[in-house]
C-alpha positions in Angstrom: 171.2 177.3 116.9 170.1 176.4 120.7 170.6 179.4 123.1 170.7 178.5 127.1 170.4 181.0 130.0 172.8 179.7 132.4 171.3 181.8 135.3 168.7 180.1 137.2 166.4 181.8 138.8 167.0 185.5 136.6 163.4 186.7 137.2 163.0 186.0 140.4 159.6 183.9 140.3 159.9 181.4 142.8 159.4 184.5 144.7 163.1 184.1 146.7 166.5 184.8 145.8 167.6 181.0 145.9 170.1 180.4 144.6 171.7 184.3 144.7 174.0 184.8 147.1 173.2 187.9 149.2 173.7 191.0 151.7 170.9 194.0 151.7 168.9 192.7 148.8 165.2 191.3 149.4 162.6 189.6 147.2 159.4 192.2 146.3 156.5 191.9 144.6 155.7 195.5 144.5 157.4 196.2 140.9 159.0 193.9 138.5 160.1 194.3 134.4 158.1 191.1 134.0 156.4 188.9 136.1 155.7 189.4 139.4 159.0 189.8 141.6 162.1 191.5 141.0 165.4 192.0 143.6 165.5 194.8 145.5 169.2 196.0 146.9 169.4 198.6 149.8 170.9 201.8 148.5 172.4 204.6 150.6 175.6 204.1 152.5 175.1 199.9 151.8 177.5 197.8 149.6 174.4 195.5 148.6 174.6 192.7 146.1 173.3 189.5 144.5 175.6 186.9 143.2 175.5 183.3 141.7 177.8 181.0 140.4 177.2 179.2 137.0 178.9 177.1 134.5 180.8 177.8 131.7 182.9 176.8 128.8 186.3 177.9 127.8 186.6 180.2 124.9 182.8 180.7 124.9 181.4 184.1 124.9 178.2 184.7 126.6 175.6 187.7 125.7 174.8 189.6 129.8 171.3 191.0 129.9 169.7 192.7 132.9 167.1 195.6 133.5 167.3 198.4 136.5 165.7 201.0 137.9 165.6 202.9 141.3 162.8 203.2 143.8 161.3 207.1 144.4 162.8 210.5 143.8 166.3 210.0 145.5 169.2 210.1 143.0 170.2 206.1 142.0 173.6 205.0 143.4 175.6 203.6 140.5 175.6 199.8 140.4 178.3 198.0 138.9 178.1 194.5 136.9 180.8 191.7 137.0 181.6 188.4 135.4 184.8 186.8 136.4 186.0 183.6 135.3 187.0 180.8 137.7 188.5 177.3 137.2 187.8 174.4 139.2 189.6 175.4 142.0 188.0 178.7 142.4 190.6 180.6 140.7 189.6 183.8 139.4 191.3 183.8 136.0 189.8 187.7 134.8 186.7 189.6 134.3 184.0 188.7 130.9 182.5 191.9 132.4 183.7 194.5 134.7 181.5 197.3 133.7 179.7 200.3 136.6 176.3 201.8 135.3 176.4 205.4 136.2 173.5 206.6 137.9 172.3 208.9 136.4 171.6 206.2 133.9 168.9 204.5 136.0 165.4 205.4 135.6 162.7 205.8 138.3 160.6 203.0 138.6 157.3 204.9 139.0 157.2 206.2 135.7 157.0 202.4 134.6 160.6 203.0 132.9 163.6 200.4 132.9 167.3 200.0 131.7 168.0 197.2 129.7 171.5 196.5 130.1 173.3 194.1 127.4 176.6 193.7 127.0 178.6 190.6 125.4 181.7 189.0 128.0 185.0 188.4 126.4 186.0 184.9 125.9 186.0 182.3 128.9 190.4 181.5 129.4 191.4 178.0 128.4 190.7 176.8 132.2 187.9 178.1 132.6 185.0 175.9 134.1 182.5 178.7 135.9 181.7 182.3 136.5 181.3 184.6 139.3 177.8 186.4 138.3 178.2 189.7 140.4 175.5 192.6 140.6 176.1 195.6 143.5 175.4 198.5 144.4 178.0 201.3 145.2 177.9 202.9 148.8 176.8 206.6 148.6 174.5 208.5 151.5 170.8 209.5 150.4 170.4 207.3 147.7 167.7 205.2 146.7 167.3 201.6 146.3 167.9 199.2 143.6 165.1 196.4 141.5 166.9 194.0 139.4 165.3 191.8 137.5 165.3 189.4 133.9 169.0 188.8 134.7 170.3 186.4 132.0 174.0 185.0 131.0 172.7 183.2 127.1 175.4 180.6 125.8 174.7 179.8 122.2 175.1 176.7 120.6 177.2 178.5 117.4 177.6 181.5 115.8 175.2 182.6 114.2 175.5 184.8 110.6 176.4 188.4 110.5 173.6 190.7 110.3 173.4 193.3 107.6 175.4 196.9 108.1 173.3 199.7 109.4 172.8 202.3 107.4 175.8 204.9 107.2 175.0 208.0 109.0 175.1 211.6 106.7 178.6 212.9 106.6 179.0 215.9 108.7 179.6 219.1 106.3 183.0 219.6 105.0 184.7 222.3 106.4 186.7 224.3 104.0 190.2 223.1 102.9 193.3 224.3 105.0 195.8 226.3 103.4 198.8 223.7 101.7 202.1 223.1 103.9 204.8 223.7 101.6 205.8 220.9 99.8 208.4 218.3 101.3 211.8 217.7 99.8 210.9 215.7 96.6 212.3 212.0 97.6 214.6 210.4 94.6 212.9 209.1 91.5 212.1 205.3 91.8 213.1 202.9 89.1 210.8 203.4 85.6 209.0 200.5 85.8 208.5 198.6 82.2 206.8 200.8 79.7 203.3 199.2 79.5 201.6 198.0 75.6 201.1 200.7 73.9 197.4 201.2 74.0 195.3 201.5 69.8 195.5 205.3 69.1 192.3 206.9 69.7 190.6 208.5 66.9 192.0 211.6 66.1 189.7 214.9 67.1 188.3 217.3 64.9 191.1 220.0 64.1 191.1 223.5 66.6 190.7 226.5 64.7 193.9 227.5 64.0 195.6 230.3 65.9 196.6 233.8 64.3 199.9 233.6 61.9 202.6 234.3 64.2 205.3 236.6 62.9 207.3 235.2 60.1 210.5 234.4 61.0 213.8 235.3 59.3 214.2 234.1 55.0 216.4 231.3 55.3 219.7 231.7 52.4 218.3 231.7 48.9 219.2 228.1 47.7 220.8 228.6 43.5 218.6 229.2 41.3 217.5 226.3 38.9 218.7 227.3 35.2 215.6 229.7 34.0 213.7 228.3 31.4 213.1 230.4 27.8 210.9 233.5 28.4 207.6 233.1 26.7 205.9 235.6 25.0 204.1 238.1 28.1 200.1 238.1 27.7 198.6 241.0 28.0 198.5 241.8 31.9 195.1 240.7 33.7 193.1 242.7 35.6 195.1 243.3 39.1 192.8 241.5 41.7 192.5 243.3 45.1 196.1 243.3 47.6 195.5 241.0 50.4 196.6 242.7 53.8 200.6 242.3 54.2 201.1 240.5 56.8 204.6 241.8 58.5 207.8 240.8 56.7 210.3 238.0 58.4 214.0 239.8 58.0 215.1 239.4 54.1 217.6 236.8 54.2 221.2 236.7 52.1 220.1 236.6 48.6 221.5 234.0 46.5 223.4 235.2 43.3 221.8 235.7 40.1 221.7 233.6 37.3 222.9 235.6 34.0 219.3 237.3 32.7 218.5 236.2 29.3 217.8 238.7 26.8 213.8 240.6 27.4 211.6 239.8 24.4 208.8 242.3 24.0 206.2 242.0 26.8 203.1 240.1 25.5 200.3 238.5 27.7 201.9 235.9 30.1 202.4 232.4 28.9 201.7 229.8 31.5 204.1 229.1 33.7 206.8 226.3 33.3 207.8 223.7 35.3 209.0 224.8 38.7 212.8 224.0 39.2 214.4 221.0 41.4 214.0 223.4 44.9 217.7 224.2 46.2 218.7 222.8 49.8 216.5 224.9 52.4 218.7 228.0 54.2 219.1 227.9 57.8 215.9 228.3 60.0 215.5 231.4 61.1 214.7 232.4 65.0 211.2 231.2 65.5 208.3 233.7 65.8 206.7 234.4 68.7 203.6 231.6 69.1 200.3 232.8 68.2 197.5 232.1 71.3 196.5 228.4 71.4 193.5 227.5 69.2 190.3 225.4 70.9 190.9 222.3 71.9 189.3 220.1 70.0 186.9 217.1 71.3 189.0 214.3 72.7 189.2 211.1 70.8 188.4 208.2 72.5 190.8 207.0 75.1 192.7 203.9 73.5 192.9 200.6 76.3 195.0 201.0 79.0 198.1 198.9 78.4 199.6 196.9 80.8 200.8 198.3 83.8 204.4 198.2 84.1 206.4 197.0 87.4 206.3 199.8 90.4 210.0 201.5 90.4 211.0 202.0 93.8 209.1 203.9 96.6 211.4 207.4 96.7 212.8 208.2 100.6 210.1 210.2 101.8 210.0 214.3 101.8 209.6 216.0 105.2 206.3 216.8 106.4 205.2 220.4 105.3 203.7 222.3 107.7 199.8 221.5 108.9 197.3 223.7 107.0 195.1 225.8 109.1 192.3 223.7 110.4 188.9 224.3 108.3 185.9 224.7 110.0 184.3 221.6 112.2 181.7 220.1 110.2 178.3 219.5 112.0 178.2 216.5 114.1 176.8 213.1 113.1 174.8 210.9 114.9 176.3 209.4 118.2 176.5 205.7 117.3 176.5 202.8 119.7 177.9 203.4 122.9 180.9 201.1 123.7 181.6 198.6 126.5 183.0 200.9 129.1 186.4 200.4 130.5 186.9 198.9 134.2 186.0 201.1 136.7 187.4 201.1 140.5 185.0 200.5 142.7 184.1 203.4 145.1 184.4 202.0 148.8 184.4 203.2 152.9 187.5 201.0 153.2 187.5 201.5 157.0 189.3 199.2 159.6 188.5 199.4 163.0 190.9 197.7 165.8 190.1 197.1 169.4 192.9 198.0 172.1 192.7 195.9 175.1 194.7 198.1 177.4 193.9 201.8 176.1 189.6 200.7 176.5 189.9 202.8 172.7 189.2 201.6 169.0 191.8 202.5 166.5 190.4 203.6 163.7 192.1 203.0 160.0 191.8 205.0 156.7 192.5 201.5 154.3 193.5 203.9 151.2 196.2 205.0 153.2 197.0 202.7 155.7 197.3 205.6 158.9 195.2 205.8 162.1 192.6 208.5 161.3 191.2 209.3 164.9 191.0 207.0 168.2 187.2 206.7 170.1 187.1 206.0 173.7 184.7 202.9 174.9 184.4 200.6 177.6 186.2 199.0 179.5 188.7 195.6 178.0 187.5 196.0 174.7 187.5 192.7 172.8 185.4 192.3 170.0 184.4 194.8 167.2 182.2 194.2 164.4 180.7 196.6 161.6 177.3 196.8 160.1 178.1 198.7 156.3 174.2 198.9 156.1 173.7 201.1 159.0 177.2 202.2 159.4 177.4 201.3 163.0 180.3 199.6 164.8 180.0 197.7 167.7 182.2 196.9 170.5 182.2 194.5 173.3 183.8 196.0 176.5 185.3 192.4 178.6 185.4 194.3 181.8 182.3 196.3 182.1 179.7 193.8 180.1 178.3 196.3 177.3 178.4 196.7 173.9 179.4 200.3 172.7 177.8 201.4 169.7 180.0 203.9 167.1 178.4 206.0 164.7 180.6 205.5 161.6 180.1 208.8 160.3 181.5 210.7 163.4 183.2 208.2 165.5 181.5 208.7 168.6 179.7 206.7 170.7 175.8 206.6 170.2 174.7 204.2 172.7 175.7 201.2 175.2 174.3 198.1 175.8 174.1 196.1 178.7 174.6 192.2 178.0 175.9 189.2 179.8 179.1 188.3 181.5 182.6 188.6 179.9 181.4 189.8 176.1 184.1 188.6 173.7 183.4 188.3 170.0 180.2 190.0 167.8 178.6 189.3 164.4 176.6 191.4 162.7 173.7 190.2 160.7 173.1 193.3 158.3 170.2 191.6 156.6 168.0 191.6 159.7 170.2 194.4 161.5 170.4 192.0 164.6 173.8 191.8 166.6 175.1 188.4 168.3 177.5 188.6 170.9 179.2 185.7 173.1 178.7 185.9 176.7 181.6 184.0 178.3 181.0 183.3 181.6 177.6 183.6 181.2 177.4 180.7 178.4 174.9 182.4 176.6 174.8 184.9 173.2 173.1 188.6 173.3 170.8 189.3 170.5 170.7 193.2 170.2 168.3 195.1 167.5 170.3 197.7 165.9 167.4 199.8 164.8 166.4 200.4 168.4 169.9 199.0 170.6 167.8 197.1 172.4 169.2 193.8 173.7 166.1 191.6 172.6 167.1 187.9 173.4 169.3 185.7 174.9 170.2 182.3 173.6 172.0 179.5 175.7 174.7 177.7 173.9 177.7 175.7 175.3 180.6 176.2 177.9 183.0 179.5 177.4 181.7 180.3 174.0 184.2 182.5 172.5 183.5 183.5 168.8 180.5 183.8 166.7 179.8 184.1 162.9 176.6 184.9 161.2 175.5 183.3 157.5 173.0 186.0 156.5 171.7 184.4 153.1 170.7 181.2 155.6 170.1 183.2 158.1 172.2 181.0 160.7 174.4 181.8 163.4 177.3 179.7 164.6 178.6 179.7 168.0 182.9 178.5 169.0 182.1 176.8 172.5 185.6 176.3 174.0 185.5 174.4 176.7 182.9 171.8 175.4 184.6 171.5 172.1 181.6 172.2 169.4 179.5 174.4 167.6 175.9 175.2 168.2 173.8 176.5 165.7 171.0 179.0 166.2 168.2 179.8 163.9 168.0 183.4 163.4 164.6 183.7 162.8 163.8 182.0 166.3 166.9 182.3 168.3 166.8 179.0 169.1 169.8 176.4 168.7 168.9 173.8 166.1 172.1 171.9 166.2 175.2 171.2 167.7 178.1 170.1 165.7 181.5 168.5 167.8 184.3 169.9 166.1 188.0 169.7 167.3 189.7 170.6 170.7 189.5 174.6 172.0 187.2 175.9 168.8 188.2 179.3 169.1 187.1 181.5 165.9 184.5 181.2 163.2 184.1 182.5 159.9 181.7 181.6 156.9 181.6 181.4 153.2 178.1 182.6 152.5 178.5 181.5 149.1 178.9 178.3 149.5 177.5 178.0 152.7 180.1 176.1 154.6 181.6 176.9 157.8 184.9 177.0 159.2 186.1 176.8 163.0 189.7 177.2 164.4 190.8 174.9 167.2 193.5 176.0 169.1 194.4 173.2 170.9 194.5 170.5 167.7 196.3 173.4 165.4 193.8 172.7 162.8 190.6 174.4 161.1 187.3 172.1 160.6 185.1 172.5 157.8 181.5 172.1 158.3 178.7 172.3 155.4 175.6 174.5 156.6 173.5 172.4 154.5 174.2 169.3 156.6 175.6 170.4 159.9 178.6 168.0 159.7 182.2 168.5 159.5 183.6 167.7 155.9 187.1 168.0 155.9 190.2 169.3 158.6 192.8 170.9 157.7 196.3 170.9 159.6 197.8 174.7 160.1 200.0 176.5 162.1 200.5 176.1 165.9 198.0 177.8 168.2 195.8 179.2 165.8 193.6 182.0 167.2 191.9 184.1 164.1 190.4 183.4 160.9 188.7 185.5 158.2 186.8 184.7 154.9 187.2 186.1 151.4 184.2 184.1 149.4 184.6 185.3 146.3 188.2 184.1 145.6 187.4 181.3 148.2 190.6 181.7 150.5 190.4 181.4 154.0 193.3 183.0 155.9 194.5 181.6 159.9 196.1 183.3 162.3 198.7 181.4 163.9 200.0 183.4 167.4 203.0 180.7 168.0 204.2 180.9 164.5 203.7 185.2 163.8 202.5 183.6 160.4 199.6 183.3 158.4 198.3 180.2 156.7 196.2 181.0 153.3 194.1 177.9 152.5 191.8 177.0 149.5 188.8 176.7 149.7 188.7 174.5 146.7 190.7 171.8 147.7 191.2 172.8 151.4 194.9 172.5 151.5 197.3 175.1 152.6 198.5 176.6 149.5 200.9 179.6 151.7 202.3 180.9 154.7 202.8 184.6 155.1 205.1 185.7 157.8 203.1 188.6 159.6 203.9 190.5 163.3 204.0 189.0 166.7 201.6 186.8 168.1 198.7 187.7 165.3 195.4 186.9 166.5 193.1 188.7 164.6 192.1 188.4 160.6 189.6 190.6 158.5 189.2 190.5 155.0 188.0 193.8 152.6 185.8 191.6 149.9 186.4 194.8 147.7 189.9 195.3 147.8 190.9 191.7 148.4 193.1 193.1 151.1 193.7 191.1 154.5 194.4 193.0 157.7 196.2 191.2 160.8 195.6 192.2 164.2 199.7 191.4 165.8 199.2 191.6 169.7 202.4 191.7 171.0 203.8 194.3 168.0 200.5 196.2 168.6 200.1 196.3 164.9 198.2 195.7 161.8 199.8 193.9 159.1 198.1 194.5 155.7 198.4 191.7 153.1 197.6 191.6 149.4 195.3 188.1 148.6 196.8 188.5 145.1 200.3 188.0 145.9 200.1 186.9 149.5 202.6 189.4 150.7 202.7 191.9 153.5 202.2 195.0 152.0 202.1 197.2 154.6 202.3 197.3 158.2 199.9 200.0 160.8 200.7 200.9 163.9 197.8 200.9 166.5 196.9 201.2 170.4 198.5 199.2 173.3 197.7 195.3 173.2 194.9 194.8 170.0 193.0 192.2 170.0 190.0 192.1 167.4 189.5 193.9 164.0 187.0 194.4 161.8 186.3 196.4 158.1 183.7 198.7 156.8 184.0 197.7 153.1 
């Protein structure tokens, strides 16, 4: 029996995370389970994960192995492991796994310890054709980071034999018996079966001793006396032997009548005795005795076979339940055996949504769990774009009208700092890997790198003419830049800020957004009604697809692969495929929506509606509006703190 480990790359020993997908995780070479490297996820307030896509085949289950452990003394966040199956098309068809590790679960790395996790997936669906591999970390303050290493999905070639039963553990004591309910109604006597063969007679046992004599019961009627024979001549009278004890007298019964005596000869010594007369007919029984006490039992004879066993008669209706015993005592416990799979868990989330309002120079801030405004923070002035760093928890916002960025601390909502940039700031991106923010500088035809350790602004990159939105690939480490009036992309290296390419796209690009998982790009154009598709490995645009009319926003859920468009003219939303890149719906929202963010761990879309000044909430499932959020005068941009 062949066994495969679909995941390539598990130990990390090309010393990179290629091919994992990734946000906050790193390659180290300071620990590992074997080997040299091992993953390392950033803990604290950061949703950080690895993720890889791998082949499978339907009805196949696959056996999940992985070791953990935390860095240092802080408490572990808990880390939860997935396996969803996909078809061809991307469509998640259920979880294999769907299992969190509790923290306290996860042993400290410097003591050289590791959990090895195993669990075994359920079976891949009938259209199955790959699986989602998914390993994250939970967001929770002042905790430490995670190492993952030896990950490994094993496909065997068949199954292989049962192994033997473990040992059964010792049975805990008895505790004593509860007291009997009383007994139920007795149900109605089935049907006698048919009387088995009898079985051979056992040999009989050795007689009991018998019993004391019983009182005798009452003479029965003296039956007539046979005719008396002639008297002999009486024998001189023996010597009287000793009386015997009496034992009590029965009651005397009738006597019969007498026989005329013959006449007495003179008494010599007893002849013998004659022949007994024919006995008369026995006199009624008298009233039996009372029983005299049972004598032993004597040894059993064997047991003779068991005959056949006749046909069942009829189960009788049941009797009511008596009442429950008392409870006995708890008998002592017996080893804990295997733990089970655990059942799904929800995942724990920040689930914030933050919303620009162009007119009110405020951000709208949104609880997702219950769709209400929580609290309003004043910034700039105009503010246009927002974007959210879950690493850091910052959010930043860029203020049209006074050129600066204001930064939010996400724990208390107010403003921590403001940065200068270039002329009319519309859109951000955050790179949460490097913690470097890129915002569009209008008229200024340029993008501001800021450092969000510091909140410096530390570079500046010329692009094209009016460019309008930018999205950031943070496993590549790319950034792509909408340039509306010159009607491409460019595309800057992150590690140089420096533009590497420029890719001509349709007319007005307005939005970007980017499927880090499979690394391809996706870029509105207004003016054509129509979203290209450009591959990051290339730089070259592999497919358009026709939407709604005056398409302004766009947002990216990779892990179902849906990409969702804003289309103002229309107040709708079209929901393509990523798969096939075909519109597969078209979900009516507010007016004039120009905004789209996706929560990855919800799977819930949120739609910035301009003229309505609103949020419409939509479920990816189902592709309905679920809900709808009232915000600040004229919103433009929104953005979500996982």
């Amino acid at each position: 029996m062949s066994i495969q480990n679909l995941i390539i790359n598990g130990r990390f020993e090309t010393g990179t995370l290629v091919p994992w997908a990734s946000v906050n995780a790193t390659i180290t070479s300071l620990f590992s389970h074997s080997g040299t490297f091992s993953a390392r996820l950033l803990g604290g307030t950061n949703t950080s994960w690895i993720n890889q896509i791998v082949p499978v085949t339907s009805g196949d289950s696959f056996e999940f192995l992985v070791s953990l452990a935390k860095v240092g003394l802080a408490p572990a966040p808990s880390v939860q492991v997935q396996v969803i199956y996909m078809d061809n098309l991307f469509n998640s068809l259920g979880a294999g796994i769907f299992t969190t590790i509790p923290a306290d679960r996860i042993p400290t790395v410097d003591t050289r310890t590791w959990l090895e996790f195993y669990q075994t997936t359920t079976p891949a669906p009938p259209t199955a054709t790959q699986a989602l591999i998914l390993i994250n970390t939970l967001p929770q303050a002042d905790t430490a980071d995670i190492l993952v290493d030896d990950v490994a999905l094993l496909a065997s070639g068949g199954t292989g034999a049962t192994g033997a039963t473990g040992a059964t553990g010792a049975a805990g004591v008895t505790g004593p018996t509860g007291n009997t309910g009383a007994a139920g109604v007795t149900g109605a006597t089935g049907v006698t079966g048919v009387t088995g063969v009898t079985g051979v007679t056992g040999v009989t046992g050795a007689t009991g001793a018998t019993g004391a004599t019983g009182d005798a019961g009452a003479t029965g009627a003296t039956g007539d006396a046979g005719a008396t024979g002639a008297t002999g001549a009486t024998g001189d009278a023996g010597a009287t032997g000793a009386t015997g004890a009496t034992g009590d007298a029965g009651a005397t019964g009738a006597t019969g009548a007498t026989g005329d005596a013959g006449a007495t000869g003179a008494t010599g010594s007893t002849g013998a005795t004659g022949d007994a007369g024919a006995t008369g007919a026995t006199g009624a029984t008298g009233d039996a005795g009372a029983t005299g006490a049972t004598g032993a039992t004597g040894d059993a004879g064997a047991t003779g076979a068991t005959g056949a066993t006749g046909d069942a008669g009829a189960t009788g209706a049941t009797g009511a339940t008596g009442d429950a015993g008392a409870t006995g005592a708890t008998g002592a416990t017996g080893a804990t055996g295997a733990t089970g799979p655990a059942g799904p868990t929800i995942p724990v989330s920040v689930n914030l949504i933050y919303v620009t309002n162009f007119d009110e120079d405020n951000v709208s801030v949104i609880n997702g769990d219950t769709n209400s405004v929580l609290t309003t923070v004043l910034v700039g002035t105009q503010p246009y774009g927002v974007a959210v760093n879950p690493t850091s928890n910052r959010i930043y916002v860029s203020n049209f009208s006074s050129d600066d960025v204001s930064v939010i601390n996400g724990s208390t909502n107010l403003v921590v700092a403001t940065v200068t940039v270039g002329l009319s700031p519309r859109v951000l991106a955050v790179n949460s890997s490097t913690n470097l923010i890129y915002v569009t500088n209008s008229d200024s035809n340029n993008v501001s790198v800021i450092d969000g350790t510091t909140n410096l602004f530390v570079a500046t990159v010329t692009v094209g003419t009016n460019p309008y939105s930018v999205a950031v690939n943070p496993t590549s480490n790319r950034i792509y830049v909408a340039n509306f009036d010159t009607d491409n992309v460019s595309v800057i290296d992150g590690d140089t800020n420096s533009v590497i390419a420029t890719i001509p796209v349709g007319s007005n690009p307005l939005s970007v957004g980017v499927n880090s998982l499979l690394n391809e790009i996706y870029v509105v154009n207004q003016a054509d009604d129509n979203v290209s598709v450009i591959s990051g490995l290339s730089n070259i645009v592999i497919a358009t697809v026709t939407v709604g009319t005056s398409p302004i926003g766009i947002g990216v859920n990779p892990i179902s692969n849906r990409i969702y468009v804003a289309n103002s003219l229309n107040d709708n939303v079209s929901v393509i495929n990523g798969s096939t890149n075909t519109v597969i719906a078209t979900v009516t929202v507010g007016a004039t929506p120009r905004s789209v963010s996706v929560n990855l761990l919800m799977n819930g879309i949120y739609v910035v509606n301009s003229t309505d000044n609103s949020v419409s909430v939509i479920d990816g499932l189902t592709n309905t509006v679920i809900d709808t959020i009232l915000v600040g005068a004229t919103p433009f941009e929104i953005a979500v703190n996982p």
